[in-house]
N, C-alpha and C positions, 0 to 999 in steps of 0.2 A: 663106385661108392666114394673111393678117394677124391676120383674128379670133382664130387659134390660138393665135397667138404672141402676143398680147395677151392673151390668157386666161392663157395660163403663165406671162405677167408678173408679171401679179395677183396669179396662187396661190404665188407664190414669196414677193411682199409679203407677203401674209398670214402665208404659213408663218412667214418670217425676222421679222414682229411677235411672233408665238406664240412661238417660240425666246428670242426677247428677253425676253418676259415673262416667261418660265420659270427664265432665267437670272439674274433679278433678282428674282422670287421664292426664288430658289433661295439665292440670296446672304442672301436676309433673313431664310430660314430657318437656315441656320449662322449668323449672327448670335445670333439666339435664342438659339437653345442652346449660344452663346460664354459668352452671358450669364448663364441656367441655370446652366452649368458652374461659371462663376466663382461663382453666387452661392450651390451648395450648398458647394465647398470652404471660402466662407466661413464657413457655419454651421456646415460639419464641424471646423472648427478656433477655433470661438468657445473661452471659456476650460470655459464650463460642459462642454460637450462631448468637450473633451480633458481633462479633469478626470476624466469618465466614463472612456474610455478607460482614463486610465493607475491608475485601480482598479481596475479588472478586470485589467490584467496585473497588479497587485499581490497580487492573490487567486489568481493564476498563477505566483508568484515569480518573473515575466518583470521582474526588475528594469532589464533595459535598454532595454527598452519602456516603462515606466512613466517611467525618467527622462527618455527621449526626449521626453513628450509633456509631462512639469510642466516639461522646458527649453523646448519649443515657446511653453507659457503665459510664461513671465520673459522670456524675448527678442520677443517680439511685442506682449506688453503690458505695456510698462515704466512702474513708479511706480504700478501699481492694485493694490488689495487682491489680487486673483488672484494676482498676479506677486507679490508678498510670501508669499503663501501655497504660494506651487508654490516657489519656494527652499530653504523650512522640509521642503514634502516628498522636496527634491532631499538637504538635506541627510541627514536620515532614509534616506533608500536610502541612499545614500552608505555610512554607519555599518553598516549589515546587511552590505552586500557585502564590508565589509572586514573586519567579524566573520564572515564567511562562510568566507573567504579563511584566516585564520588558524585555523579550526577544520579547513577541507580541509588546512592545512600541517602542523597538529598531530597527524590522520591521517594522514596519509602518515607522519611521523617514525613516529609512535608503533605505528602498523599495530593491531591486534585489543589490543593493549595499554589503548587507550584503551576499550574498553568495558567495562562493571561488571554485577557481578554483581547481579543480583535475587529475591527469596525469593516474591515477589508480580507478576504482571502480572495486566492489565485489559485483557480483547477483547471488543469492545463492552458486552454485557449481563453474560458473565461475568467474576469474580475468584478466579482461581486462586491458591490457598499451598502452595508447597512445603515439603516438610520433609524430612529422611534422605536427600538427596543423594549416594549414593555409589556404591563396588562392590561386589561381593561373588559368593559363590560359589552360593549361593541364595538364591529367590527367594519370597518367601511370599505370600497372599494370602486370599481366600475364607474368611474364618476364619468360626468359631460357637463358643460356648461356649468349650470351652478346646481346640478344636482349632481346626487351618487346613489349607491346602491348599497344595503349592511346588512349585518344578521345580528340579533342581539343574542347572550348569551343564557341559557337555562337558568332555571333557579340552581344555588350551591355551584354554577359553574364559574368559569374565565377563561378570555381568551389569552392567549398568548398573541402576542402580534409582533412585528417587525415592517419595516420598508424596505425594499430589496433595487437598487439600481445596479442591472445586470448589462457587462458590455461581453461581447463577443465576436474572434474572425469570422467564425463558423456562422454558415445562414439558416441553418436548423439545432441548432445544439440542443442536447441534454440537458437538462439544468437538475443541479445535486439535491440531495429532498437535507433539509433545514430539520433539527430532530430535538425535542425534549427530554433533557433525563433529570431522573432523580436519587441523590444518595442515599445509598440504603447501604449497612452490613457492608461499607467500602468500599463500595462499588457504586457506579452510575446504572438505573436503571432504567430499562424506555418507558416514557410517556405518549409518544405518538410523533408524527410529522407534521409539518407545517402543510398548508395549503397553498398553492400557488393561485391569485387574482392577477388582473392589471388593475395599475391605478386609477387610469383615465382614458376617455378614447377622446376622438378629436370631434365628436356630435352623436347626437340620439341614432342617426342614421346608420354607424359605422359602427355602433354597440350593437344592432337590428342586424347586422350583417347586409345592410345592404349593397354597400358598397367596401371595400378593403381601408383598413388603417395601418398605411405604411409605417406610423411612429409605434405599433406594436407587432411590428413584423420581423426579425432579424432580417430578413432578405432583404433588408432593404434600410434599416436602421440598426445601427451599433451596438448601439443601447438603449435598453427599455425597462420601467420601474413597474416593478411589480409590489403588490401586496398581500401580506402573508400572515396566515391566521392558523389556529390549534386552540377547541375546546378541552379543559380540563378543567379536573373537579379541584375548586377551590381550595380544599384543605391540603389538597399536593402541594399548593403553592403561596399562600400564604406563612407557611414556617419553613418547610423544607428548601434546604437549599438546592434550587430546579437551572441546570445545565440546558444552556441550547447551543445546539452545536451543528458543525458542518459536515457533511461526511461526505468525502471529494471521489465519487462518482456520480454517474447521470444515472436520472431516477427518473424524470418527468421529458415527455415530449409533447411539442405542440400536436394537438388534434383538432378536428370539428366533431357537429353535433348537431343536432335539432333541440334548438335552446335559445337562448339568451346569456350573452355571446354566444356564440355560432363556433368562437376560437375559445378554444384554454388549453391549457396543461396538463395533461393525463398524468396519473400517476403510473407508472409500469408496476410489472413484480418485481420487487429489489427488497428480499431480506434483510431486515437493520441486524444490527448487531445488539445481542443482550446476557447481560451486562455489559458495559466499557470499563476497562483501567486506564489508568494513567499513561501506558505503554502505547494503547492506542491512538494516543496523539502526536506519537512521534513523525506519521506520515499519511495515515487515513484521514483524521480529524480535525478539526480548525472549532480553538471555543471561541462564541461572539459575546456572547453575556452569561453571567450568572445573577438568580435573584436568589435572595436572602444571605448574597456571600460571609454578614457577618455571623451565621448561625456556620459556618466552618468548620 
């Protein structure tokens, strides 16, 4: 029986060394990686490395992010070229945000006021020129020789019309759908899309599809003038002040058909956007004309 109880002694010495050991291993393992810890925050926050940072939120227009990290640099390493140089760029934010600031105030005063007319945008590869922006009660198109081809428009309606001379690298491109809006409750709302015509072909033949018209082909020609048209009901647009506007994606492909032309412009599915603000002109939208601008 002694023997017993001396052997359990033992094993309990033993165990309670093990336990110790482990626990003092264990200590010197979080130690470590106290140390680790502290020594990557150090490198995460050296000046090169928050320098990094705060260009990427600048490429981000996270300008409170970026300032955060060149203030990190000035107050942690005071009197080094770094800290002199993260001031200069503190400064720099600074000046945007406040020109930021005044440009968001100047919109809001000014609401759709502040955007301008353009006769010209550029979406990506294409540069579209408008010309003959107006209304009117028909709508012409498809010409040859000294004839053309039109639609007139309903009773109480109007077209919208425009001329389109469309250049491009690209031998099949997109072309971006042309879109009416009207203010309502401060906001631009949609009217519809324009339609894509050509102006002219080069004979009755080549309108027939019988044979190909290279001058309305991009494959083979630069550029080509289209005609563009949008029924609406008069009373939209006799007072209300009515937005056309560009919205710089590809909306329309060329296709065939069993018709007359043989070629046109499909419209795809491409969701407009409804209502627009004024925000969304900063990089989707391009305005070409506004009618009734002094009703404002």
């Amino acid at each position: 029986m002694k023997n017993v109880i001396l052997w359990a002694l033992l094993c309990l010495i033993v165990i309670s060394c093990k336990d110790t050991k482990m626990i003092e291993e264990l200590a010197e393992t979080k130690r470590q990686l106290s140390e680790c810890s502290t020594e990557l925050e150090t490198l995460k926050n050296t000046p090169e490395n928050r320098k990094v940072r705060a260009l990427k939120h600048l490429a981000n227009d996270s300008f409170e992010f970026a300032k955060s990290e060149f203030t990190g640099i000035a107050e942690n390493y005071p009197g080094t070229k770094e800290a002199k140089d993260a001031k200069v760029e503190i400064a720099k934010i600074d000046k945007i945000v406040e020109k930021k600031k005044a440009e968001d105030a100047r919109k809001k005063a000014l609401g759709f006021k502040v955007l301008k007319e353009t006769s010209t945008v550029k979406n990506d590869d294409l540069k579209i020129s408008f010309s003959s922006t107006k209304t009117g009660k028909r709508w012409t198109f498809d010409s040859y020789g000294d004839r053309y081809h039109y639609r007139d428009a309903e009773r109480g309606d109007k077209f919208i019309l425009t001329r389109a001379s469309i250049s491009s690298k690209n031998k099949n491109p997109y072309l971006p759908p042309v879109q009416a809006y009207q203010i309502k409750d401060g906001n631009l709302n949609y009217l519809g899309t324009l339609s894509y015509q050509f102006t002219r072909w080069k004979d009755y033949g080549s309108y027939l599809g019988n044979y190909a018209d290279y001058g309305n082909d991009f494959a083979h020609s630069e550029t080509i003038k289209f005609s563009l048209g949008l029924s609406i009901k008069e009373i939209d647009i006799d007072d209300e002040p009515v937005f056309i506007v560009v919205e710089k994606k590809g909306c329309f492909l060329r296709s065939s058909r069993l018709g007359r032309p043989e070629v046109y412009y499909k419209p795809l599915s491409c969701p407009n956007k409804n209502p627009l603000n004024v925000d969304d002109f900063d990089d989707n939208y391009v305005l070409v004309k506004i009618f009734n601008k002094s009703n404002l």
